[in-house]
Every structure is written in structure tokens, then in C-alpha cells.
C-alpha positions as CSV (number, residue, x, y, z in Angstrom):
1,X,9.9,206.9,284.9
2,X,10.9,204.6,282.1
3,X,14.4,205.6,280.5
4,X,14.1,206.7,277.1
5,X,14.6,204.7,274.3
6,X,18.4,204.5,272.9
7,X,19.2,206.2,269.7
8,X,19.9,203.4,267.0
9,X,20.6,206.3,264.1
10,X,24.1,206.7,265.0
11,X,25.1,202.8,264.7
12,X,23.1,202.2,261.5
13,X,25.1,205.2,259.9
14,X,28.1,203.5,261.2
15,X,26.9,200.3,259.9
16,X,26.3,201.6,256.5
17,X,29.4,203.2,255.9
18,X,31.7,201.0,254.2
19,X,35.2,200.6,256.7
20,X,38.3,202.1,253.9
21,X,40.9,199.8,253.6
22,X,44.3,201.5,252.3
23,X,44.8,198.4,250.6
24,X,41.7,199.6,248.3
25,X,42.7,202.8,247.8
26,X,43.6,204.2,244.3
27,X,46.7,205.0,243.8
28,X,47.6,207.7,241.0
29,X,50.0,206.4,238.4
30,X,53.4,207.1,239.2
31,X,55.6,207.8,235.4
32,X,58.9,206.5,235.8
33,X,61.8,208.9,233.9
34,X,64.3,205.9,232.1
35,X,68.1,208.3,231.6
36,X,69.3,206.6,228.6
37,X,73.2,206.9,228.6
38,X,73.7,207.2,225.2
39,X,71.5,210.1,225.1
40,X,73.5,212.3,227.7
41,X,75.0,215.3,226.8
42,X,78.4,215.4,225.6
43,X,80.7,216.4,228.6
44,X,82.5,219.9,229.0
45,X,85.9,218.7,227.6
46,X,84.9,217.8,224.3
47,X,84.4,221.2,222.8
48,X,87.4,222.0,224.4
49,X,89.6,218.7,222.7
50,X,87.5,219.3,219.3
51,X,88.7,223.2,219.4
52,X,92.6,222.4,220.4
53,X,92.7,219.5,217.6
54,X,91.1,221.9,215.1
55,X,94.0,224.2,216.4
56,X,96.6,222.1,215.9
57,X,95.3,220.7,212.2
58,X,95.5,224.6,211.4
59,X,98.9,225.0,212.6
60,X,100.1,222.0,211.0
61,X,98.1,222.7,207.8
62,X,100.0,226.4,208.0
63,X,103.5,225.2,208.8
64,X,103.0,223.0,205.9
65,X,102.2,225.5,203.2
66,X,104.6,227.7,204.9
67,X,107.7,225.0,203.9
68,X,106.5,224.7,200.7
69,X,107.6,228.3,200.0
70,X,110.4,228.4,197.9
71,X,112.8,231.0,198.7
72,X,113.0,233.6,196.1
73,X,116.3,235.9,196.2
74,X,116.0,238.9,194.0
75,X,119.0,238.9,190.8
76,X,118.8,241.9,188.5
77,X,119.7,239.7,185.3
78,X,117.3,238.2,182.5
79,X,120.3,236.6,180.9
80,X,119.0,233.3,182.1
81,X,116.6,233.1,178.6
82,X,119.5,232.8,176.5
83,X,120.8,229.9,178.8
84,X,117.4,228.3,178.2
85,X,117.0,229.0,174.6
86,X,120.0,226.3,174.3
87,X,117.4,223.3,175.1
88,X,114.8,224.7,173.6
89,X,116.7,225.2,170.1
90,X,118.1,221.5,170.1
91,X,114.4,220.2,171.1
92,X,113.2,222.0,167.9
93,X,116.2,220.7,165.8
94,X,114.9,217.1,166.8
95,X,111.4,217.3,166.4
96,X,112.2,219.5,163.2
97,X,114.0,216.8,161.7
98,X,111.4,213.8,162.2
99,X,108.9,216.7,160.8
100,X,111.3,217.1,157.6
101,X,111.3,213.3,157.1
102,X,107.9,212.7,157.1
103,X,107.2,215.5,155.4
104,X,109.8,214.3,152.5
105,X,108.5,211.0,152.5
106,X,104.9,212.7,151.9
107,X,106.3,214.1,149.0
108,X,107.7,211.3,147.4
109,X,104.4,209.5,147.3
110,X,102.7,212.3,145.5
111,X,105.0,212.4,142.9
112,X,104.8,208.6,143.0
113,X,100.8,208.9,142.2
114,X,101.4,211.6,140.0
115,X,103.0,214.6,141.1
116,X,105.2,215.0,138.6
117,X,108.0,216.2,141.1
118,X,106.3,219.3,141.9
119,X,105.4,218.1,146.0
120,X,109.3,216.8,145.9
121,X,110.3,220.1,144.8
122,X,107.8,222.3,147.0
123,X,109.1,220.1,149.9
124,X,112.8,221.0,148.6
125,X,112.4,224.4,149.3
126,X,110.7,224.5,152.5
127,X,113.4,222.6,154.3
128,X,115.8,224.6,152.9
129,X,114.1,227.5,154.1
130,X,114.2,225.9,157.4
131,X,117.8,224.9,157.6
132,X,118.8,228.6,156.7
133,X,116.7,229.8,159.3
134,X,117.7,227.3,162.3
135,X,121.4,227.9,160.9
136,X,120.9,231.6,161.6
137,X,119.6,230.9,165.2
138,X,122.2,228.9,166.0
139,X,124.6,231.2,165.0
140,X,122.8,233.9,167.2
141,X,122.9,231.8,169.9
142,X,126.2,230.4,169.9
143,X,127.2,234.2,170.7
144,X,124.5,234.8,173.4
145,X,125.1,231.7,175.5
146,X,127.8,232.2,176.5
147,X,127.6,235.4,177.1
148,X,124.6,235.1,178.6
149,X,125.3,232.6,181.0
150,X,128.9,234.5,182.1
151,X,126.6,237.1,182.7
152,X,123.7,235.7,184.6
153,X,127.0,234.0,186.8
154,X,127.9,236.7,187.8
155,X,124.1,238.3,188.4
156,X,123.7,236.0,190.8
157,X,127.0,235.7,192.3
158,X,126.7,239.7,193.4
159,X,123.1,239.0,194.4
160,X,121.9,237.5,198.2
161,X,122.3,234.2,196.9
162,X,124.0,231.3,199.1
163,X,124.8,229.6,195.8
164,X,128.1,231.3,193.9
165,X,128.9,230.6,190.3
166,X,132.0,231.2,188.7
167,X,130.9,232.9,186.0
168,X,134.8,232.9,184.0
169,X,134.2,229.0,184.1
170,X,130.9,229.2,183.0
171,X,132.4,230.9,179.8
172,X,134.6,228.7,178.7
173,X,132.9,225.8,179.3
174,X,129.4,227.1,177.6
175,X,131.9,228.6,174.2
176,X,133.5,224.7,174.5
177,X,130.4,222.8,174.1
178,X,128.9,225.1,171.7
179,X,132.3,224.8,169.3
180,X,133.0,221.0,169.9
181,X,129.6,219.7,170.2
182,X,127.1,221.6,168.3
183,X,124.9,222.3,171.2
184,X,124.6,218.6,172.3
185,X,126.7,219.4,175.4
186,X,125.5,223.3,176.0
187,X,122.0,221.7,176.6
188,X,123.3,219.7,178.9
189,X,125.3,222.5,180.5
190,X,122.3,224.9,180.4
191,X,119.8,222.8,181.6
192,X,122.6,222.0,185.0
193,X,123.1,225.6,185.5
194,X,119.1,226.8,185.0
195,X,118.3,223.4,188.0
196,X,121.0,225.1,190.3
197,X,120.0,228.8,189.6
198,X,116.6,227.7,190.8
199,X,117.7,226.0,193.8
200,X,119.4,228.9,195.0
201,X,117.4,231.7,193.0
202,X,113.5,230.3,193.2
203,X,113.8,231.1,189.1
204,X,113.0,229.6,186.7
């Protein structure tokens, strides 16, 4: 018997079929994740520094307005308005009297162009209308200075004050420069005793 004939099916098929090379193979794309530095979170401790500096600019801010505070000690007195009245009545005397000027020059022109004396005269009698009444204050007030400032001394001396005024000094000196100086020297006087009564006081 003659041997069958070989089977060539098997080799063609493995003769058809391409051999796979890895080299050939496709390979899926592989994305690449860049970190950028700059675009990293912000670390744990910076909230934390943020938050203590915010505390501290709060404290600070605080302790600041805190000192700025002036102290204010209570004094059962309002005699301290006829010690300012004293600068405010020679302040109007000034002004007053730069006012009467002009306003007596005024008058003199109108009588020039034609006034016939009447604008001089009208101006005549308001200034003397306003000397009487600044004489009158002044008189007033040469009694309540003093006075006033004797007793707002000793207001403050009996009060929780650090600062003690003698009052009896006060007196004389405030009836001294109202006699020998018209006033000149009580504004000065006043306007001393009104800076230390708020240093030590908180008013005015």
C-alpha cells in the first residue's frame, strides 16, 4: 500500500498568516500629566500665617484706638465757660474793631458822594451802641472770671483729678489781669488754665 498523501493545508495557513512583530504593534497613546509648580496649592501654613497677621493687625489696630482715649475724670463744675468767655470776648473786641473801621470809613464815602452826613451819623450810632454793649459784657465778666475760675479750681481740685489747682491763686491772678490789663492778660491766663484742665480733666 502506498502511504497517503501529506496534508499541505496546515503549512499553507501557516504560510499565509503574516508572523506579528512587536515592533509593529500599535501602541495606544500614552497622555503625559506636566505638574506646573506655580499652579500647586498653597501649603497648610499659610492660612494659618495669613490668620495670626490678620490677628495681630487687629490687636495693634485696637491698642491703638485704645491710647487715643483721652481720659475723662468727672468735675461737677460748669464754671469753666466763664474762663473761656475771656478769649472769646477779646477775639470779638478785635474783629469788632476792624468791623467799626471799615464800616466808618464806608460811611465817610457816602457822605462824600452825597450823603449829606446821614451814613456818618447812622454809623455814629451803631458803634456806640456797640461800645455800650461790649462795655457792659466786660463788666459782667470781669466779675465772673474770676470767680469762675476760683471756682472751677477748686471743682477740680476736690474731683479724681491728678492735676491740683490752687484755686486762691487763681483768684488773684485772674482779678490782676482783668484790673491792670483789660483782659489782654486774663486771655492769656484763661486760655493756660482751660489747656491744663483738659490735660488732666478730658474737657474742654
Amino acid at each position: 500500500m502506498s502511504p497517503p498523501p501529506a496534508d499541505d493545508s496546515g503549512d499553507d495557513q501557516r504560510t499565509d498568516t503574516p508572523d506579528s512583530d512587536p515592533e509593529d504593534a500599535i501602541e495606544p497613546p500614552t497622555h503625559t500629566v506636566e505638574t506646573n509648580p506655580t499652579t500647586q496649592p498653597p501649603a497648610a501654613s499659610e492660612p494659618a500665617e495669613s490668620t495670626s497677621s490678620a490677628s495681630r493687625e487687629l490687636s495693634t489696630d485696637t491698642t491703638a484706638s485704645t491710647t487715643e482715649v483721652e481720659p475723662t475724670v468727672a468735675v461737677n463744675s460748669n464754671w469753666w465757660y466763664a474762663v473761656a468767655a475771656v478769649p472769646l470776648y477779646v477775639l470779638v473786641g478785635i474783629v469788632g474793631g476792624v468791623f467799626a473801621f471799615v464800616l466808618f470809613l464806608f460811611g465817610i464815602a457816602i457822605d462824600v458822594g452825597g450823603g449829606m452826613g446821614v451814613a456818618t451819623g447812622l454809623v455814629v450810632v451803631l458803634l456806640a451802641l456797640g461800645v455800650i454793649g461790649y462795655t457792659l459784657a466786660g463788666l459782667a465778666l470781669s466779675v465772673l472770671f474770676p470767680v469762675g475760675i476760683y471756682l472751677d479750681a477748686k471743682a477740680v481740685t476736690a474731683s479724681d483729678s491728678s492735676w491740683e489747682p490752687d484755686a486762691v491763686l487763681y483768684l488773684l491772678v485772674g482779678a490782676a489781669s482783668v484790673v491792670l490789663s483789660a483782659f489782654t492778660l486774663s486771655a492769656v491766663v484763661a486760655l493756660y488754665y482751660l489747656y491744663r484742665r483738659n490735660q488732666a480733666v478730658g474737657v474742654p
